[in-house]
VOBA-1610 file (N, C-alpha, C; in pm, whole numbers, padded with zeros to 5 digits, always signed):
BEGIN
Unk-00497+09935+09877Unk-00558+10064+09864Unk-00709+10048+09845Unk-00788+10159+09897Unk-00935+10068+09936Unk-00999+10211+09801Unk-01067+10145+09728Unk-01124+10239+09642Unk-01258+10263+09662Unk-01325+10407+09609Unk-01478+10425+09660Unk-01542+10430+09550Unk-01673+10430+09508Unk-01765+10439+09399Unk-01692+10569+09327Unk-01680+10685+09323Unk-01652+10764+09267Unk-01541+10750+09158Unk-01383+10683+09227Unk-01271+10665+09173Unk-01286+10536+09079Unk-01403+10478+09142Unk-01429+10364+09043Unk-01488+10391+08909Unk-01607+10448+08896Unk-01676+10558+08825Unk-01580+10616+08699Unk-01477+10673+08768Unk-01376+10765+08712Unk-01290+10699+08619Unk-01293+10544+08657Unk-01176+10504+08609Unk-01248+10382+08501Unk-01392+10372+08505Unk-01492+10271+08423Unk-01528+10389+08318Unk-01515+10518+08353Unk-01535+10662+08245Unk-01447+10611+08132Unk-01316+10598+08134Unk-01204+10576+08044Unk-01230+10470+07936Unk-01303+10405+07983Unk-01306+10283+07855Unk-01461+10342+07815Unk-01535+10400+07811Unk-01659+10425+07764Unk-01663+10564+07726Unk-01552+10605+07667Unk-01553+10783+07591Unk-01584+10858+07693Unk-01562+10848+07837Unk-01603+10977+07889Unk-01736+11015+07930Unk-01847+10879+07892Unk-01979+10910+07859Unk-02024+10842+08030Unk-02136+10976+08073Unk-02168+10945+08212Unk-02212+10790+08238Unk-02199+10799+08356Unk-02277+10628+08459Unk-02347+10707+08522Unk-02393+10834+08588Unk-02452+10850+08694Unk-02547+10971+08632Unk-02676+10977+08663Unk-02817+11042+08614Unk-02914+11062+08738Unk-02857+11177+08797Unk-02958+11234+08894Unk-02877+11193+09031Unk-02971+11207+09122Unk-02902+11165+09307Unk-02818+11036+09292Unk-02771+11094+09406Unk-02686+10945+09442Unk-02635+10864+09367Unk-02567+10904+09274Unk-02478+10831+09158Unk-02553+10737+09099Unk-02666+10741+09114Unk-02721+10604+09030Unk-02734+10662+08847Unk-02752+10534+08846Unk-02724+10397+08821Unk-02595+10311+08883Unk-02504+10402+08881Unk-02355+10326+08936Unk-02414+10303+09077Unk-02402+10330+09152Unk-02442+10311+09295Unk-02498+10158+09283Unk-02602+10159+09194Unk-02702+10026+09213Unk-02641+09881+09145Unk-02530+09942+09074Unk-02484+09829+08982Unk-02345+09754+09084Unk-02300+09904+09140Unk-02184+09860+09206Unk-02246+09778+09321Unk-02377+09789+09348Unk-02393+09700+09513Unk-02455+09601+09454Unk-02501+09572+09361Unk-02507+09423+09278Unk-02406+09334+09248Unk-02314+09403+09206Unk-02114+09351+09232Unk-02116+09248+09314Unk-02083+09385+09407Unk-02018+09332+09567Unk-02130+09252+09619Unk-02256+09208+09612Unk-02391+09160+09703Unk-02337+08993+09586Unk-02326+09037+09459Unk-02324+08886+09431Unk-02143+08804+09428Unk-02064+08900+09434Unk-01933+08842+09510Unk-01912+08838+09610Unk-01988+08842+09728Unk-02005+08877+09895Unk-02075+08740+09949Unk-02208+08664+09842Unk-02315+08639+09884Unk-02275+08495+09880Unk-02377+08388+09933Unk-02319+08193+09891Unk-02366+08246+09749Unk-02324+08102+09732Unk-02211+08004+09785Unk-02058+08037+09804Unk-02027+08178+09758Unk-01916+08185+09700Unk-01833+08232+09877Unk-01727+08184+09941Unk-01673+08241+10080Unk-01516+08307+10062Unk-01535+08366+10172Unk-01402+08462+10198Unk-01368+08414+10314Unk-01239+08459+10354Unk-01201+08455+10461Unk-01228+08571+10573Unk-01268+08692+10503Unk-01238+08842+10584Unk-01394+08833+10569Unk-01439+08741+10571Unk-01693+08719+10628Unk-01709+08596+10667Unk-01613+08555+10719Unk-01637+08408+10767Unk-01616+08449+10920Unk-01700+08411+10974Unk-01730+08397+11125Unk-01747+08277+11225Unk-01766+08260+11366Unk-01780+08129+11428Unk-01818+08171+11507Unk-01927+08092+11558Unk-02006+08077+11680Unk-02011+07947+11761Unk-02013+07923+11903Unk-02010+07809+11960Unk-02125+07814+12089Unk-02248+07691+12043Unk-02331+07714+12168Unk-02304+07560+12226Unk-02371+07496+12305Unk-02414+07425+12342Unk-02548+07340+12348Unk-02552+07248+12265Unk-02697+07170+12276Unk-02727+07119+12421Unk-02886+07082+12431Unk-02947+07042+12566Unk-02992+06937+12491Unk-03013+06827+12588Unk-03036+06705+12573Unk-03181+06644+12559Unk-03255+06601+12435Unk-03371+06609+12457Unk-03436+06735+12350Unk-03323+06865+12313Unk-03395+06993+12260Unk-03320+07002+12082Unk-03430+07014+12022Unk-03413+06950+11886Unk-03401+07118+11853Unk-03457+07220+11821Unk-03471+07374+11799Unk-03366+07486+11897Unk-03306+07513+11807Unk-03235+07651+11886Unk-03235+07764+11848Unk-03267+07864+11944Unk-03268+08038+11866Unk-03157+08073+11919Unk-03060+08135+11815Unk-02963+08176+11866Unk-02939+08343+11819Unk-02948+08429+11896Unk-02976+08571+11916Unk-02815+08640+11899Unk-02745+08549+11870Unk-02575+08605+11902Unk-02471+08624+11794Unk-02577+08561+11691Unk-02523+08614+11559Unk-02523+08782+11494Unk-02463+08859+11446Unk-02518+08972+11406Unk-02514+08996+11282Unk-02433+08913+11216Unk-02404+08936+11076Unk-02380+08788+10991Unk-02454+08711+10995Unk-02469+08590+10941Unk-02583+08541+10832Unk-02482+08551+10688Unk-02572+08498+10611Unk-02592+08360+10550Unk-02501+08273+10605Unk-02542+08155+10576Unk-02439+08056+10655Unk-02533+07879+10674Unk-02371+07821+10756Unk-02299+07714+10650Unk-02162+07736+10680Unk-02065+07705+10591Unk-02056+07561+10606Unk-01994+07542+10738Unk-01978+07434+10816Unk-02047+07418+10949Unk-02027+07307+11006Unk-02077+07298+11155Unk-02025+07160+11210Unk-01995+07142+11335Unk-01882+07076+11384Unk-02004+07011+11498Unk-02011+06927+11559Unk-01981+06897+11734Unk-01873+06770+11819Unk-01891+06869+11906Unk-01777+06766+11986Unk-01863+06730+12121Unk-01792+06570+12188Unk-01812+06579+12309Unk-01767+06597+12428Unk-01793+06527+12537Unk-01731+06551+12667Unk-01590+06469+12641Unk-01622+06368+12528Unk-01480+06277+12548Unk-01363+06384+12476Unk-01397+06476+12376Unk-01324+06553+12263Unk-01367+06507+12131Unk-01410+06414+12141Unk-01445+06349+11972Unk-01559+06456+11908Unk-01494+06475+11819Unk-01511+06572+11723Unk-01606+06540+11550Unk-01780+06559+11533Unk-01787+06537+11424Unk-01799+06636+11370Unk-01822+06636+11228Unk-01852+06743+11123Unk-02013+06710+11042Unk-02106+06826+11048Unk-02223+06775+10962Unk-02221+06820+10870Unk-02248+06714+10825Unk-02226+06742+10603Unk-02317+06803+10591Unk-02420+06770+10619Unk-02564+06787+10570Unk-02621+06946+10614Unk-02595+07030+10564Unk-02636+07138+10598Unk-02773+07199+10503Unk-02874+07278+10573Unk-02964+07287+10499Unk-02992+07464+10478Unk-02915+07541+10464Unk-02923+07669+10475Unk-03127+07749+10411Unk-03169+07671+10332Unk-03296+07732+10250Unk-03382+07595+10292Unk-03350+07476+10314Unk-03490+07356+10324Unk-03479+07350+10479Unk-03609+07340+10474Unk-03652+07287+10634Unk-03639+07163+10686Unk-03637+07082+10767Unk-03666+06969+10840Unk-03742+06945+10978Unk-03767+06798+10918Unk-03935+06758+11003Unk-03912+06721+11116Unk-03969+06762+11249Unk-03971+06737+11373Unk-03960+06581+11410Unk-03870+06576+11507Unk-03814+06441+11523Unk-03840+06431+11658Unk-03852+06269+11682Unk-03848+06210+11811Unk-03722+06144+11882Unk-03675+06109+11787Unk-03554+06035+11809Unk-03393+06077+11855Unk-03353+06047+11951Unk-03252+06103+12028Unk-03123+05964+11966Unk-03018+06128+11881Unk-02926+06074+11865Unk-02797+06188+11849Unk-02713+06103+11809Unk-02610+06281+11731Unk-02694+06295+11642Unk-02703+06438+11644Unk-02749+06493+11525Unk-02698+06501+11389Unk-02754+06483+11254Unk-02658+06389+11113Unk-02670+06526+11023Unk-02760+06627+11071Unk-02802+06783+10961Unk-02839+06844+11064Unk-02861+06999+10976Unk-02909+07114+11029Unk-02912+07189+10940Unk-03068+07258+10980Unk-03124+07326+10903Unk-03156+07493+10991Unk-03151+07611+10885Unk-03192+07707+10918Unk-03377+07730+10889Unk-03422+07704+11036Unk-03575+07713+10997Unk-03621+07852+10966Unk-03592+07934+11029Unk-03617+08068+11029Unk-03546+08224+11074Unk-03557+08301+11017Unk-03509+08463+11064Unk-03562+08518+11133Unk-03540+08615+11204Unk-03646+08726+11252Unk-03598+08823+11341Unk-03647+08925+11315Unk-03597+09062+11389Unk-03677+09096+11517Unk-03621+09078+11650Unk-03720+09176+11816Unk-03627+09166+11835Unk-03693+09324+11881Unk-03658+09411+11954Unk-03494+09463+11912Unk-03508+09483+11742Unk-03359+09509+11688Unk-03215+09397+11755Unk-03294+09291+11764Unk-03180+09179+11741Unk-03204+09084+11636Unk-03149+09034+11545Unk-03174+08948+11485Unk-03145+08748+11547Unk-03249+08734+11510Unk-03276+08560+11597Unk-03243+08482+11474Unk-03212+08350+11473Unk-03213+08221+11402Unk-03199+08137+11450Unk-03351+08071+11383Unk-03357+07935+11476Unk-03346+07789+11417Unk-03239+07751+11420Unk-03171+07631+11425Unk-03261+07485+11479Unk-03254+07384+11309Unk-03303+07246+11361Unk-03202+07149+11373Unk-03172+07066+11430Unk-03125+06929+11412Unk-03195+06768+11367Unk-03137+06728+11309Unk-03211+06624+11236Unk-03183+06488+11368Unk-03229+06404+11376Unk-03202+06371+11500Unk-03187+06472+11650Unk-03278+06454+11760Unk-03276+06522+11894Unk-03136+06469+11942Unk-03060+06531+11991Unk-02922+06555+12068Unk-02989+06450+12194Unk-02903+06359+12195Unk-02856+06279+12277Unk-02793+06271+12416Unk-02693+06411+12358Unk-02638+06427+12488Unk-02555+06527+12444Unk-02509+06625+12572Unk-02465+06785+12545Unk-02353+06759+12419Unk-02341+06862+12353Unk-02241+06882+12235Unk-02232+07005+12242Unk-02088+07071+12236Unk-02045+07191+12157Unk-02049+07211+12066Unk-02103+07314+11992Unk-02176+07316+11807Unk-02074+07437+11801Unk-02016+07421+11696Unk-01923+07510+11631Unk-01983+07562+11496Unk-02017+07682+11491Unk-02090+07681+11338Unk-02030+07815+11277Unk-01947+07777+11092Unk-01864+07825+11076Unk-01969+07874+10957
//
């Protein structure tokens, strides 16, 4: 049964004498407390199953930076996988969701990945993706 601010309200009334939560528009204070709740049981580290998402691109060989425009609702990466042409399958531990990493020369599998940056054109949201080591050779990136 899916409950709304109001019935919630109604039913947080009972243990506090009856005495209001809400002072002026828009139910606030409740309004603001309840989306503090849900924003810090929603948010990392902590995961669900019903906000967990997957995306799969393809690295180029040689290209260390990726913007990937195909996310729409992604706030952080959980996991991240690649595989190759043979099927062999790794997993990168090393995930860097908030630190950056330093531009590389070196062509290998990639060992991390980092989220360098956000950004909103033209009402799409972009993120652009580093690898620690330059990709070697094509991989399917699974990023969970």
């Amino acid at each position: 049964m899916t409950q709304n601010l109001q019935q919630t309200i109604n039913w947080a009334r009972t243990f506090i004498q009856y005495n209001p939560l809400t002072a002026g528009l828009g139910l606030e204070p409740a309004s603001s407390v309840a989306s503090m709740i849900r924003n810090s049981l929603l948010n990392p580290p902590l995961t669900w199953l019903f906000n967990r998402g997957e995306v799969t691109f393809s690295t180029v060989v040689g290209t260390q930076d990726y913007t990937l425009a195909t996310i729409s609702d992604m706030t952080f990466i959980e996991k991240i996988s690649l595989s190759d042409d043979s099927g062999n399958i790794w997993e990168i531990k090393d995930v860097y969701n908030n630190a950056p990493l330093a531009v590389s020369s070196f062509q290998q599998r990639p060992s991390a990945v980092s989220v360098m940056s956000s950004s909103i054109i033209s009402n799409v949201l972009n993120y652009k993706l580093r690898f620690l080591g330059v990709p070697d050779q094509i991989y399917a990136v699974t990023l969970t």
